[in-house]
Backbone as CSV, one residue per row, in Angstrom:
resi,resn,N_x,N_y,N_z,CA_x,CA_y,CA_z,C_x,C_y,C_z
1,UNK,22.983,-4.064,-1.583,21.829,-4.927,-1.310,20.692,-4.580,-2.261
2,UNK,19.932,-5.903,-2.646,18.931,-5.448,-3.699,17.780,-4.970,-2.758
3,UNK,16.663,-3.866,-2.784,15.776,-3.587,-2.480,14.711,-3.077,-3.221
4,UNK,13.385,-3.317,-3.160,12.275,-2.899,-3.770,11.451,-2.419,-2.875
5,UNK,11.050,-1.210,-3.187,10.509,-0.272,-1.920,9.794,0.213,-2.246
6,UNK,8.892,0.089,-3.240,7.565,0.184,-4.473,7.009,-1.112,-5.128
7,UNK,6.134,-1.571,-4.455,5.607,-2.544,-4.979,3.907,-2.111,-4.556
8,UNK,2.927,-2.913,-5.498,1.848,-2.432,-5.493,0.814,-3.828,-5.622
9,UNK,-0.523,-4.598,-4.822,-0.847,-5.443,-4.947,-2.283,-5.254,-4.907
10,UNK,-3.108,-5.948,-5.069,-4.647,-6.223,-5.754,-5.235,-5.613,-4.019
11,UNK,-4.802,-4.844,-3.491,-5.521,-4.198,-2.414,-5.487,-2.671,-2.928
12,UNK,-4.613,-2.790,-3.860,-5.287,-1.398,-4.513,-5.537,-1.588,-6.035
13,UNK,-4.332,-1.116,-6.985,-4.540,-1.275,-8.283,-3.860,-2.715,-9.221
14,UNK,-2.876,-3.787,-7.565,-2.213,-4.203,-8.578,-2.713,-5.528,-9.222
15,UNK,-1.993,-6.286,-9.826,-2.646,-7.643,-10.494,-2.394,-9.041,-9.152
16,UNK,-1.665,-8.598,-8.261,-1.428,-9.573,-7.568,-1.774,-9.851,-6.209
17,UNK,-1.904,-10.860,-5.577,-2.354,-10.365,-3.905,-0.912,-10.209,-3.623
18,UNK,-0.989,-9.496,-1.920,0.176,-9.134,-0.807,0.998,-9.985,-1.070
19,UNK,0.673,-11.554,-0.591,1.647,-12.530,-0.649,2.258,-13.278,-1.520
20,UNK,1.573,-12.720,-3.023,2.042,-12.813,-4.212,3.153,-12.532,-4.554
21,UNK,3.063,-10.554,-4.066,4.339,-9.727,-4.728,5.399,-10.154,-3.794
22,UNK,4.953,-10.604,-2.587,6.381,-10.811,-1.360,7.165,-12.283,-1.933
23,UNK,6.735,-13.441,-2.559,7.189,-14.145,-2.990,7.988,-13.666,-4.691
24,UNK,7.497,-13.092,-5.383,7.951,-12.665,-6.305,9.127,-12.069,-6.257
25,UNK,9.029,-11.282,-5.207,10.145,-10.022,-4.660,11.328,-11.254,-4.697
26,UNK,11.180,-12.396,-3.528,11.857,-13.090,-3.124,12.524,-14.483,-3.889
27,UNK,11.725,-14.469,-4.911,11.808,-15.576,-6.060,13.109,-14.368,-7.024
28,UNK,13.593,-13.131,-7.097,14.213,-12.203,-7.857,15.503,-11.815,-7.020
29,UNK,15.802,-12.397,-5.876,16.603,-11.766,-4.880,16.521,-10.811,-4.605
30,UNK,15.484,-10.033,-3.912,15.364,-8.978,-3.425,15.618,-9.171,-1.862
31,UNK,16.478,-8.511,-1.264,16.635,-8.545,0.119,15.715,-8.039,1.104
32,UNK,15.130,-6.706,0.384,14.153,-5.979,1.691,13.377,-5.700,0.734
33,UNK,11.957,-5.338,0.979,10.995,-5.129,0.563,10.000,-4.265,0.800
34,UNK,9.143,-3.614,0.296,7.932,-2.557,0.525,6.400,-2.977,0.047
35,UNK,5.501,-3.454,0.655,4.345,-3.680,-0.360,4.069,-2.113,0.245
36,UNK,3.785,-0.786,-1.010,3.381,0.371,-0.954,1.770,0.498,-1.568
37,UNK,1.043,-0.290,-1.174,-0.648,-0.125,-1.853,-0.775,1.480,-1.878
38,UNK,-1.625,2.099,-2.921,-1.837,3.284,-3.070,-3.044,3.500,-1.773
39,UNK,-2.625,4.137,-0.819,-3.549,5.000,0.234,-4.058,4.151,1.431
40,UNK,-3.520,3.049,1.356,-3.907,1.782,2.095,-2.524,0.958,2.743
41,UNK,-3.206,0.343,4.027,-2.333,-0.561,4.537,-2.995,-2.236,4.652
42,UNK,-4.134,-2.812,3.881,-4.627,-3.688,4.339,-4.030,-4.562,3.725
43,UNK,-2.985,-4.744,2.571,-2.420,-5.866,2.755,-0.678,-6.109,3.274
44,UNK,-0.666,-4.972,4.408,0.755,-5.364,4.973,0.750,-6.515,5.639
45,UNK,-0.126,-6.883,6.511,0.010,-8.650,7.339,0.085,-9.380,6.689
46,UNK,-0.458,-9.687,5.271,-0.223,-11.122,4.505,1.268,-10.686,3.837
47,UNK,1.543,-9.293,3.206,2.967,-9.558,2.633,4.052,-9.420,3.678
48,UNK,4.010,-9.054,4.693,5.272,-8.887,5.836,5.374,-10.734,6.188
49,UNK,4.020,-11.178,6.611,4.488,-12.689,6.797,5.068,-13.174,5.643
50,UNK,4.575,-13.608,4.274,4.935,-13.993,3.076,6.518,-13.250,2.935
51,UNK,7.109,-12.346,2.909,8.394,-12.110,2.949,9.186,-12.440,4.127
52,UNK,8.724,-12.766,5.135,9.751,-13.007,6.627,9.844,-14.564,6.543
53,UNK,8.851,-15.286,6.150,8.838,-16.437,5.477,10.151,-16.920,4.630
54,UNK,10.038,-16.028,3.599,11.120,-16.245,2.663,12.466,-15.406,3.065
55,UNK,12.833,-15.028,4.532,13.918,-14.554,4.596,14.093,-12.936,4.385
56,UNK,12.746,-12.305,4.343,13.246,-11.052,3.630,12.627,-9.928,4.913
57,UNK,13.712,-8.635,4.287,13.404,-8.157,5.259,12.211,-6.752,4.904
58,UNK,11.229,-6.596,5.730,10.103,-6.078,5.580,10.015,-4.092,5.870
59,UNK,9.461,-3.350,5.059,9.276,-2.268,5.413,7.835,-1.963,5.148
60,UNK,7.107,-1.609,6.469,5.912,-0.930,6.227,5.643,0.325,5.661
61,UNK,5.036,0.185,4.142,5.170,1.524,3.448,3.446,1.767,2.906
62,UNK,3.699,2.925,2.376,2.351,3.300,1.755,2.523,3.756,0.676
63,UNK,2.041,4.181,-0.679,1.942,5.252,-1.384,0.493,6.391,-1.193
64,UNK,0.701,7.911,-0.462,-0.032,8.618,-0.389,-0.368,9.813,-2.025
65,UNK,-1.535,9.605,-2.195,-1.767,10.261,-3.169,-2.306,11.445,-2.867
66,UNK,-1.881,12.774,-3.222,-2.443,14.018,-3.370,-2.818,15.196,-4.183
67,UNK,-3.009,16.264,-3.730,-3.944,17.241,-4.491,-2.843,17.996,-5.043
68,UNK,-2.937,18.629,-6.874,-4.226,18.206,-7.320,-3.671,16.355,-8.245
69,UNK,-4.980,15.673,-8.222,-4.438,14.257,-8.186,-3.906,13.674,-9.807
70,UNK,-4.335,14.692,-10.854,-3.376,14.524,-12.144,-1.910,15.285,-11.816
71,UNK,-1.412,15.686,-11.215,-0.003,15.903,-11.095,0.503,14.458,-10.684
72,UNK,0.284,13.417,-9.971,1.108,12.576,-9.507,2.022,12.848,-8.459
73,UNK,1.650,13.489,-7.828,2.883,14.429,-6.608,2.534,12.486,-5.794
74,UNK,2.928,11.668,-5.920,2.567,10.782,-5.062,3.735,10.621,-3.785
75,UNK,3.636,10.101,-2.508,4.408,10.207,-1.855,4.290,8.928,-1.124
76,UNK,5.951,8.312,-1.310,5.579,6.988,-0.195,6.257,7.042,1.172
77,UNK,5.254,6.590,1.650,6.234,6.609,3.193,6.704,5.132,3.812
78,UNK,7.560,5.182,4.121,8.590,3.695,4.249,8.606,3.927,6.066
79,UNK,8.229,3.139,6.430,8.875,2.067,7.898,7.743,3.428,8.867
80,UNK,6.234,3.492,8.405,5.417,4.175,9.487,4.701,3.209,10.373
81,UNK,4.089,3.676,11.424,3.042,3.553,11.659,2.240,3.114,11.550
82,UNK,1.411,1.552,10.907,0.536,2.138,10.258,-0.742,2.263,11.080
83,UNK,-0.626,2.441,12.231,-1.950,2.295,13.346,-1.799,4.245,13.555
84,UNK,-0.738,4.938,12.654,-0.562,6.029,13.675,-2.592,7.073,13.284
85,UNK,-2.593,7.576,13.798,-4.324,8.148,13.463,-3.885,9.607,12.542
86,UNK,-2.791,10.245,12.780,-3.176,11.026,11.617,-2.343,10.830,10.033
87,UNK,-1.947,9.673,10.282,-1.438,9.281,8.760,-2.792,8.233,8.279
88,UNK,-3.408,7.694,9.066,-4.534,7.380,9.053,-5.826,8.307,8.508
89,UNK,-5.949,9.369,8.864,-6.853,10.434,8.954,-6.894,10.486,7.343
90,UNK,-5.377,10.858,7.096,-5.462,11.275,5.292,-5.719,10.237,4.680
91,UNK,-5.191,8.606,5.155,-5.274,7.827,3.897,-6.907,7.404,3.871
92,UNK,-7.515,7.654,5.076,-9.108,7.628,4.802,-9.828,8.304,3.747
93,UNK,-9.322,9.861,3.772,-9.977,10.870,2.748,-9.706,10.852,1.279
94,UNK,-8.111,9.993,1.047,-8.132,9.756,0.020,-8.820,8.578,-0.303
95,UNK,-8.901,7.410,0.296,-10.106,6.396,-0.100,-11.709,6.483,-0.099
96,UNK,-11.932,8.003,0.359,-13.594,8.364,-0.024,-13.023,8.943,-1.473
97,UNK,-12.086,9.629,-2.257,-12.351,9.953,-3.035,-11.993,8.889,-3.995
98,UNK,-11.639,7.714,-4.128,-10.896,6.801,-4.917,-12.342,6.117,-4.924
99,UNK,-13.018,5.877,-3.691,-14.465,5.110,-4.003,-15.444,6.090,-4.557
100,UNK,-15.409,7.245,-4.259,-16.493,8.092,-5.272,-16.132,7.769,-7.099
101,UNK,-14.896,7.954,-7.240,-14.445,7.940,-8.583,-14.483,6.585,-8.895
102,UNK,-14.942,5.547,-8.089,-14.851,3.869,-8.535,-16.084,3.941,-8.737
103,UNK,-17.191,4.455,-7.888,-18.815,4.868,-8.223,-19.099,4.780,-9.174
104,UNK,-18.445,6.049,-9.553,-18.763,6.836,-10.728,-18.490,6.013,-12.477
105,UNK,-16.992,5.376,-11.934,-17.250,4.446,-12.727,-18.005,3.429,-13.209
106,UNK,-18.145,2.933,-12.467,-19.610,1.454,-12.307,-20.526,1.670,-12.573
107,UNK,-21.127,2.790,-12.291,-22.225,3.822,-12.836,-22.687,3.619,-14.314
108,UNK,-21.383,4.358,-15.097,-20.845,4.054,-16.336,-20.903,2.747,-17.320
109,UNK,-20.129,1.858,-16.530,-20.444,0.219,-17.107,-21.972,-0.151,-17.046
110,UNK,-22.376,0.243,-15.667,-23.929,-0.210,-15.697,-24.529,0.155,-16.282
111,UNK,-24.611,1.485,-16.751,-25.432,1.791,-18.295,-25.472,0.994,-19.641
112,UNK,-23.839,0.769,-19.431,-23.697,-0.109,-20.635,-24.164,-1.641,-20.255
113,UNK,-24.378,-2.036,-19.678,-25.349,-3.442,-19.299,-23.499,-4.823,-18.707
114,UNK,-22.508,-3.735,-18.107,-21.568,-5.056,-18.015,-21.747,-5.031,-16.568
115,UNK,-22.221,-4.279,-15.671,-22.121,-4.280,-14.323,-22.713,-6.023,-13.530
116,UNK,-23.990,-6.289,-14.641,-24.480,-7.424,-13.883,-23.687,-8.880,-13.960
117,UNK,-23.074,-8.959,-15.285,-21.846,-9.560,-15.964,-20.904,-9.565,-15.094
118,UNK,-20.451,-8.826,-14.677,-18.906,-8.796,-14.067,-19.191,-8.914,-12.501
119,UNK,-20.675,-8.723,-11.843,-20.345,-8.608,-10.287,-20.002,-7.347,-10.153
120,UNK,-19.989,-6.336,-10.404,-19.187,-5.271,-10.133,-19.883,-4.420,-8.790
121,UNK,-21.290,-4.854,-8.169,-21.959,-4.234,-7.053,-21.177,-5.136,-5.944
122,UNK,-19.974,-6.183,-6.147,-19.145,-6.286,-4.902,-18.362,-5.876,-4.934
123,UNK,-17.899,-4.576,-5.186,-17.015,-3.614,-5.376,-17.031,-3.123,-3.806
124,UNK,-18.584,-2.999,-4.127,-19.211,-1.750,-2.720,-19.030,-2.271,-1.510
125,UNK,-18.426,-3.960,-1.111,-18.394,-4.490,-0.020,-16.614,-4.373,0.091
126,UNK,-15.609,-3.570,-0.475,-14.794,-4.319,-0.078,-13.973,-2.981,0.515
127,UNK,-13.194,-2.931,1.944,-12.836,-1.626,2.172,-12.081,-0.519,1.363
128,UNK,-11.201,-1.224,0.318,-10.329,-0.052,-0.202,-10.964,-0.519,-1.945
129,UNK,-11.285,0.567,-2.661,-11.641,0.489,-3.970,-11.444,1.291,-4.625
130,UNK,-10.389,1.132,-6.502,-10.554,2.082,-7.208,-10.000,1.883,-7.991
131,UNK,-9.879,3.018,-9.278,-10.950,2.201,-10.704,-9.633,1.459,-10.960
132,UNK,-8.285,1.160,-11.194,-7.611,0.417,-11.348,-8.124,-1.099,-11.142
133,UNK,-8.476,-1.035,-10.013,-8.871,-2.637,-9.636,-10.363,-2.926,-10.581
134,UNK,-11.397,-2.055,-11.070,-12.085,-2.523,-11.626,-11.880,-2.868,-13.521
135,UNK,-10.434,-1.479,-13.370,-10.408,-2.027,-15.201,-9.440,-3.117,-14.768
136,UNK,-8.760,-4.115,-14.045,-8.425,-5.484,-13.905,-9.196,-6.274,-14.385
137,UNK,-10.387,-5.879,-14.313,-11.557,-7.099,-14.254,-12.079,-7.164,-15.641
138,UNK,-12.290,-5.915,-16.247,-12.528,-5.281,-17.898,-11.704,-6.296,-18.429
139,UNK,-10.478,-5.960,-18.118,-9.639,-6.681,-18.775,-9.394,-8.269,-18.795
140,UNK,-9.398,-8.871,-17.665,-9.404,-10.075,-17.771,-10.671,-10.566,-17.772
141,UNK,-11.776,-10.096,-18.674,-13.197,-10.531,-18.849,-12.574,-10.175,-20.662
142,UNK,-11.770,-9.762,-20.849,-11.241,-9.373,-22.222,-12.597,-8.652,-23.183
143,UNK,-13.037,-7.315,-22.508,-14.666,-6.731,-22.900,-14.032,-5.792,-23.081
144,UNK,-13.117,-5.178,-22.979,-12.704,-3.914,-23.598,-11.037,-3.955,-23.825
145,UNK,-10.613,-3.343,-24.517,-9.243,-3.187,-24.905,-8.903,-1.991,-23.745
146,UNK,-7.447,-1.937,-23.423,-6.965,-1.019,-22.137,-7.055,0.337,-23.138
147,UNK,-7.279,0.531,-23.400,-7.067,1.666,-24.036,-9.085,1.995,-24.329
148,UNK,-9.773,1.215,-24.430,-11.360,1.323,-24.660,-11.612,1.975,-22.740
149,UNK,-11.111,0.853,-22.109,-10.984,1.004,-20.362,-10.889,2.396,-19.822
150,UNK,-9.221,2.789,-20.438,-8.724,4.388,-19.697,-10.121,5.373,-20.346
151,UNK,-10.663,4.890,-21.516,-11.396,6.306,-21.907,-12.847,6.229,-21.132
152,UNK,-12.765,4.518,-20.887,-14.570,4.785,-20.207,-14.278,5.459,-18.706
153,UNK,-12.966,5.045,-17.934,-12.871,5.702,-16.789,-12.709,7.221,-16.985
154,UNK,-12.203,8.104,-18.013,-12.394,9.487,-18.271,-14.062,9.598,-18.505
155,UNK,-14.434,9.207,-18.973,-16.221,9.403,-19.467,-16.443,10.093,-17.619
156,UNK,-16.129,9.007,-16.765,-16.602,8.527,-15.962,-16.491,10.082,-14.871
157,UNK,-14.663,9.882,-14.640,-14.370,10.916,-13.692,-13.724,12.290,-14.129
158,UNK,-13.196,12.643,-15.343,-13.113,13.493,-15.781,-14.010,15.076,-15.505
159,UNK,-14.814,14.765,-15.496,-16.087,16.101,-15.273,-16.757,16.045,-14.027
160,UNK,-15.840,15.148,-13.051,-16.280,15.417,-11.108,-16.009,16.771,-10.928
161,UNK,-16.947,17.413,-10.568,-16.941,18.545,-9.892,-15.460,18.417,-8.750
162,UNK,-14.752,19.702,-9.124,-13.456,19.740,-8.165,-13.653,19.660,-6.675
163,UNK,-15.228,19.730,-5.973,-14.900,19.500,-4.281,-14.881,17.756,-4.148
164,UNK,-15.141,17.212,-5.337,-14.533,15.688,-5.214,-13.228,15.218,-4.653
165,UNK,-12.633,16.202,-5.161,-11.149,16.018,-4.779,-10.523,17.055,-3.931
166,UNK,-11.537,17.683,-3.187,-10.695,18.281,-1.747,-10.772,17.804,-0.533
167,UNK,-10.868,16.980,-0.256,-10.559,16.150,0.931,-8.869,15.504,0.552
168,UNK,-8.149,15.564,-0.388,-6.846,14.823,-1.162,-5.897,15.886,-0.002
169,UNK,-4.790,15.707,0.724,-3.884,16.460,0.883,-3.259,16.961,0.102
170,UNK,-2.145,18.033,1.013,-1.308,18.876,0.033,-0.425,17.597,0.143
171,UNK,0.871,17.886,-0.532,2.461,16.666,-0.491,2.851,17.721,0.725
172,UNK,2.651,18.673,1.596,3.170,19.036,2.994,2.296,18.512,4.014
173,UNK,1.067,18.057,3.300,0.294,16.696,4.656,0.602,15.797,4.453
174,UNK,0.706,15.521,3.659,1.245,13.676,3.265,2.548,13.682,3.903
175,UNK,3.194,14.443,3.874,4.672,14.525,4.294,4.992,14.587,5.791
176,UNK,3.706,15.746,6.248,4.006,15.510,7.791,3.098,14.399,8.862
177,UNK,2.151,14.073,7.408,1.529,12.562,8.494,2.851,11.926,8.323
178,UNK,3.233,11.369,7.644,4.142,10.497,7.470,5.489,10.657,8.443
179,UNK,5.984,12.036,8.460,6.820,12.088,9.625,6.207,11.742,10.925
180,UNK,5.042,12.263,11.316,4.173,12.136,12.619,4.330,10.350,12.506
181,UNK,4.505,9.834,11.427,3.842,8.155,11.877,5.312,7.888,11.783
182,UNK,6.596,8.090,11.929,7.860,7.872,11.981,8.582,7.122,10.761
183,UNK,7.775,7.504,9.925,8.169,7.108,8.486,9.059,8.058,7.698
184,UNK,9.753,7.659,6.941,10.689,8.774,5.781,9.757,8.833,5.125
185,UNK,9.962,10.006,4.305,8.844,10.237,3.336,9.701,10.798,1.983
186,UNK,9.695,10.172,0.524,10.519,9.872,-0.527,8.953,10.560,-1.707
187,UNK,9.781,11.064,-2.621,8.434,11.501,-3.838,9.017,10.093,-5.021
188,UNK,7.601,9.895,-5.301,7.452,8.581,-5.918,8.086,9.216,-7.541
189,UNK,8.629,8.248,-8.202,8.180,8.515,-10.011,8.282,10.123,-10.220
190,UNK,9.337,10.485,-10.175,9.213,12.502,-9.680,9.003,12.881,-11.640
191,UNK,9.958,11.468,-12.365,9.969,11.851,-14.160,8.385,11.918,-14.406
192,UNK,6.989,11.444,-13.869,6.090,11.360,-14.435,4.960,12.282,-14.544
193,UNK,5.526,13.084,-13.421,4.504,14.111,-12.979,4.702,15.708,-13.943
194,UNK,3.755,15.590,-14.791,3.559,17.022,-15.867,3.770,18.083,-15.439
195,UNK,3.953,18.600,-14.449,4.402,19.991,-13.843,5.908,19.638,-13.284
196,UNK,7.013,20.130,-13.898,7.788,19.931,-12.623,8.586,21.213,-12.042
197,UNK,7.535,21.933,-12.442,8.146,23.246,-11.297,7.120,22.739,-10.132
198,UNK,5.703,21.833,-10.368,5.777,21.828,-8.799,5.730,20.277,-8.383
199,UNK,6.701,19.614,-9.129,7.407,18.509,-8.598,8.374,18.885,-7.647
200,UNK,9.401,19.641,-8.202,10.004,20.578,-7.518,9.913,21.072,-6.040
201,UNK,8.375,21.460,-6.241,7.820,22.315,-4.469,8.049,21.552,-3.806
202,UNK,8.193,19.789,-3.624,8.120,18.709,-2.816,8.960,18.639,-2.514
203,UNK,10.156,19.193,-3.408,11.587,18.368,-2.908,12.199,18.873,-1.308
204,UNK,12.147,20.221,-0.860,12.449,20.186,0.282,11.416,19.783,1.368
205,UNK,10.903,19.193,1.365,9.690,18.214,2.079,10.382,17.057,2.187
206,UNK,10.701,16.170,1.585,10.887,15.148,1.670,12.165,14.404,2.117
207,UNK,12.378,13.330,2.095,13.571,12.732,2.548,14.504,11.942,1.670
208,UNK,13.748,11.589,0.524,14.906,11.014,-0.386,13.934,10.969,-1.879
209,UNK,14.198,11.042,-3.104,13.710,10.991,-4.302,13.843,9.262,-5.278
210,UNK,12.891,9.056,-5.395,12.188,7.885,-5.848,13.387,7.647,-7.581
211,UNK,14.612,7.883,-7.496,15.667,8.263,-8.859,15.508,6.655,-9.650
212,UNK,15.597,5.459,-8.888,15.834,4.150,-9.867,14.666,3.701,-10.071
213,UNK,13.744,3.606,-10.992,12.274,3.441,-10.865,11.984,3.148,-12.395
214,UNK,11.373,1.737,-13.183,10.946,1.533,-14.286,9.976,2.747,-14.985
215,UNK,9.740,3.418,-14.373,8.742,4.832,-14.338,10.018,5.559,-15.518
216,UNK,11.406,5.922,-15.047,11.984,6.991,-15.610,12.943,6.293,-16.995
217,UNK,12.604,6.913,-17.793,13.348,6.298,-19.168,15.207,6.775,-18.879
218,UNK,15.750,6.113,-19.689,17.383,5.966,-18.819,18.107,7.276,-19.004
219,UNK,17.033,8.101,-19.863,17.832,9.963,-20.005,17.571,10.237,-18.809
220,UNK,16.050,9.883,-18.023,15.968,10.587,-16.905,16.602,10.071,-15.576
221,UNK,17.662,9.014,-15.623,17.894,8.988,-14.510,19.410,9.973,-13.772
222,UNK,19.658,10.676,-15.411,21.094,11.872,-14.575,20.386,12.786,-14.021
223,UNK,19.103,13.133,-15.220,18.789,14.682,-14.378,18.299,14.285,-12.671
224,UNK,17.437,13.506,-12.488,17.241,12.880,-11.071,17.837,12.691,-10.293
225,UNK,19.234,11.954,-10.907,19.797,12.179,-9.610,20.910,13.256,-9.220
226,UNK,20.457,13.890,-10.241,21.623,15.655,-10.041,20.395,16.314,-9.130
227,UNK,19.417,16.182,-9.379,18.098,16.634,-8.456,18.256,16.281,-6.901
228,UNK,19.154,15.130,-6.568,18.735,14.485,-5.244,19.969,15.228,-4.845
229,UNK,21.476,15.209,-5.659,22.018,15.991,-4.998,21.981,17.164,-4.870
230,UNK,21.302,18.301,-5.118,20.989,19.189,-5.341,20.504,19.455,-4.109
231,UNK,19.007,19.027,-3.884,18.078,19.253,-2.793,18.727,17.780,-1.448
232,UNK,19.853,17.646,-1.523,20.488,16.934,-0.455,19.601,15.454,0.159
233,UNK,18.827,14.592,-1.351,18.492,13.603,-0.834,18.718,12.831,-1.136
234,UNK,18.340,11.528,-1.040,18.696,9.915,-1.152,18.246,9.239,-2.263
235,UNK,18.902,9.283,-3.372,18.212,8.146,-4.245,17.996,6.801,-4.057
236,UNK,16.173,6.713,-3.906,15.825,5.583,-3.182,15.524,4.655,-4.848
237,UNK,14.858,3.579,-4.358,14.850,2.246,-5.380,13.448,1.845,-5.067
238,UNK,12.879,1.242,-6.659,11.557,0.942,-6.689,10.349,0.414,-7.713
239,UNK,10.491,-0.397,-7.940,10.066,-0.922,-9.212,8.624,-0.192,-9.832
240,UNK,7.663,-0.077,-8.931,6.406,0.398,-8.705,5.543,-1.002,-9.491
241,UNK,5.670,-1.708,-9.215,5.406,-3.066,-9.755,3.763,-3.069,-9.709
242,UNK,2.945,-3.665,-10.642,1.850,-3.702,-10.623,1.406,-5.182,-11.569
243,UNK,1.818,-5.647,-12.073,1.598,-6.673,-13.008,0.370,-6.742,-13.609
244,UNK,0.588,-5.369,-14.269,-0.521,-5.121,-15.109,-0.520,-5.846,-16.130
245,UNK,-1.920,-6.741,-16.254,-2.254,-7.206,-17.783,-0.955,-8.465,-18.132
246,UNK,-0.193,-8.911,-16.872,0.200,-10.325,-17.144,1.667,-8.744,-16.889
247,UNK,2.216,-8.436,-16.655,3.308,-7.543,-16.861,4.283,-8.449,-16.230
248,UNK,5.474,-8.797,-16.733,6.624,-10.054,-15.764,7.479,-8.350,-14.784
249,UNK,7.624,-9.103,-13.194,8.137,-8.509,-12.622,9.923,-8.151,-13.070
250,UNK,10.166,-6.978,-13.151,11.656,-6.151,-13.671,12.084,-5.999,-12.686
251,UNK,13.046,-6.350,-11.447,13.427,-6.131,-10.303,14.576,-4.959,-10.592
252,UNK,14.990,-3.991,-9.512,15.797,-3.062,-9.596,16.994,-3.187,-9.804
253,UNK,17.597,-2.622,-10.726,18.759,-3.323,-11.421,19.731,-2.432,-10.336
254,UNK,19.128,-0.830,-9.713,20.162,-0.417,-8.871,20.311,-1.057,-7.415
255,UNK,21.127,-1.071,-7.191,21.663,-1.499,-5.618,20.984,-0.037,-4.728
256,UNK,20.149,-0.472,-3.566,19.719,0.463,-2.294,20.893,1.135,-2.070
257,UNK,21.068,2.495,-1.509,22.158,3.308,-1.312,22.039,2.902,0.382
258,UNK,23.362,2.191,0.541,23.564,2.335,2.332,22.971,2.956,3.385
259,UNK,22.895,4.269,2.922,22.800,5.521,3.860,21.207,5.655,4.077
260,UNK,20.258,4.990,2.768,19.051,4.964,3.495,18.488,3.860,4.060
261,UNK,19.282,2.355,3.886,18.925,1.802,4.757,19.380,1.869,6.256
262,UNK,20.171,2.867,6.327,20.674,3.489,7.944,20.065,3.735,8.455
263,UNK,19.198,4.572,7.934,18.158,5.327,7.800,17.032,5.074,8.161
264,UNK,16.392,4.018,7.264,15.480,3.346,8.018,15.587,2.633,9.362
265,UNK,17.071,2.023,9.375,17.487,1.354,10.890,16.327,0.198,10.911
266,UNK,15.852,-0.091,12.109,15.015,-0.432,12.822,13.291,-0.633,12.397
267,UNK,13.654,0.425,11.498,12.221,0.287,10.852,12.017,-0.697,9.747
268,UNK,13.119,-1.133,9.552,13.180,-2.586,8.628,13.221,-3.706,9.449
269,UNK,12.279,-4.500,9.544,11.318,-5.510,10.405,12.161,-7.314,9.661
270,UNK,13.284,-7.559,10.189,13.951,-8.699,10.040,13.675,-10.243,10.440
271,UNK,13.087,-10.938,9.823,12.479,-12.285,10.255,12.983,-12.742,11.765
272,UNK,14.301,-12.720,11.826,15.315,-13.163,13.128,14.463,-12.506,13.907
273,UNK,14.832,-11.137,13.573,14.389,-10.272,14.887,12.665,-10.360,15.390
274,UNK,11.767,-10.724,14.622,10.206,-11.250,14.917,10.292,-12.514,15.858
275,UNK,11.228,-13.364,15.021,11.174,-14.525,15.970,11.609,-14.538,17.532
276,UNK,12.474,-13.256,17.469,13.039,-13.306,19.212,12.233,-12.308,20.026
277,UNK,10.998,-11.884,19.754,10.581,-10.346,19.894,9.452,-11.460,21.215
């Protein structure tokens, strides 16, 4: 079965709304689906309808980001909670630090005179914000080149004093909110993260490794998945889709492994089964 269990939409960094990527998913034959917003759940109601719509079957996921936050230790959790309060608790603390560092950015532009140009003080009205979603806007105002963008957001957050970023969990909080909210918990993109002796530290934490993913170039997908058998987990599937800058969606060329949609069971939310509930 085809599945995409990484997808990412304009409620955090991506180019698209919720019910965008759930039609997209479904316009590619994707059978089951994940909208995983980084640290957020506010657009699971528009993409769970928009995919049950089109037949597909739905997993409530997240991507949790943690400390320290240039490693990428990211962690998604598939089929939680998302009302549970302490998987809640963390994805709050990481969205004070994603809006300090969106601040900080805007800050930045406003010196340079684009803040009044772009609207960028309705940033501050909207619950989940960060700087991804504002270099969207850089960009499709075509005022800076992506590469002019990544360096004004370093200007920006680069030199935050480090208690900026201690409120971020360890990947053993992210891991046990996520069990607490009855979610599996999988390490995202494991090829991207610059340390991997402590990519590594995660692996017995978790429940299955993020192995088929446009993230890993095609050398890295033996060592990965000699990794999953190794540390006895599941190579899960995941585009990490963002449609950055017009990017055409690449759907997962691997087939979901059986054993974790077993796995999930129940926690995969089936149109039929809504309608008889």
């Amino acid at each position: 079965m085809l599945a995409d269990l990484h997808m990412h939409s304009t409620v955090s960094d991506g180019w698209q709304d919720p019910d965008e990527v759930a039609h997209l998913a479904a316009d590619h034959g994707i059978r089951v689906m994940a909208l995983t917003d980084h640290d957020s759940f506010y657009g699971v109601l528009r993409a769970r309808a928009a995919a049950h719509r089109r037949g597909l079957g739905y997993v409530t996921g997240v991507e949790v980001s943690t400390y320290p936050p240039l490693q990428v230790r990211h962690i998604l959790g598939h089929g939680v909670d998302r009302e549970h309060p302490q998987l809640l608790a963390v994805l709050r603390r990481n969205q004070h630090v994603l809006r300090t560092q969106t601040r900080a950015w805007i800050e930045v532009l406003r010196e340079k005179g684009f803040a009044p140009v772009l609207g960028l003080d309705a940033f501050e009205h909207k619950p989940m914000i960060m700087p991804g979603a504002v270099l969207k806007v850089l960009l499709q105002h075509r005022l800076m080149s992506e590469a002019e963008a990544w360096a004004s957001v370093r200007q920006a957050v680069d030199f935050m004093p480090a208690e900026v970023y201690a409120p971020m969990p360890s990947p053993q909080e992210a891991v046990d909110a996520i069990h607490a909210a009855g979610g599996l918990a999988v390490h995202a993109h494991p090829g991207v993260v610059p340390d991997q002796d402590l990519m590594k530290e995660v692996l017995p934490l978790v429940d299955g490794l993020e192995v088929y993913t446009r993230r890993h170039k095609p050398e890295q997908i033996p060592v990965y998945e000699e990794l999953a058998r190794q540390y006895g987990l599941i190579a899960t599937v995941g585009s990490d889709y963002h449609g950055f800058n017009g990017e055409r969606y690449a759907m997962p060329k691997q087939m979901i492994d059986q054993r974790y949609l077993e796995r999930l069971g129940a926690r995969i939310e089936w149109p039929a089964l809504e309608a008889t509930a």
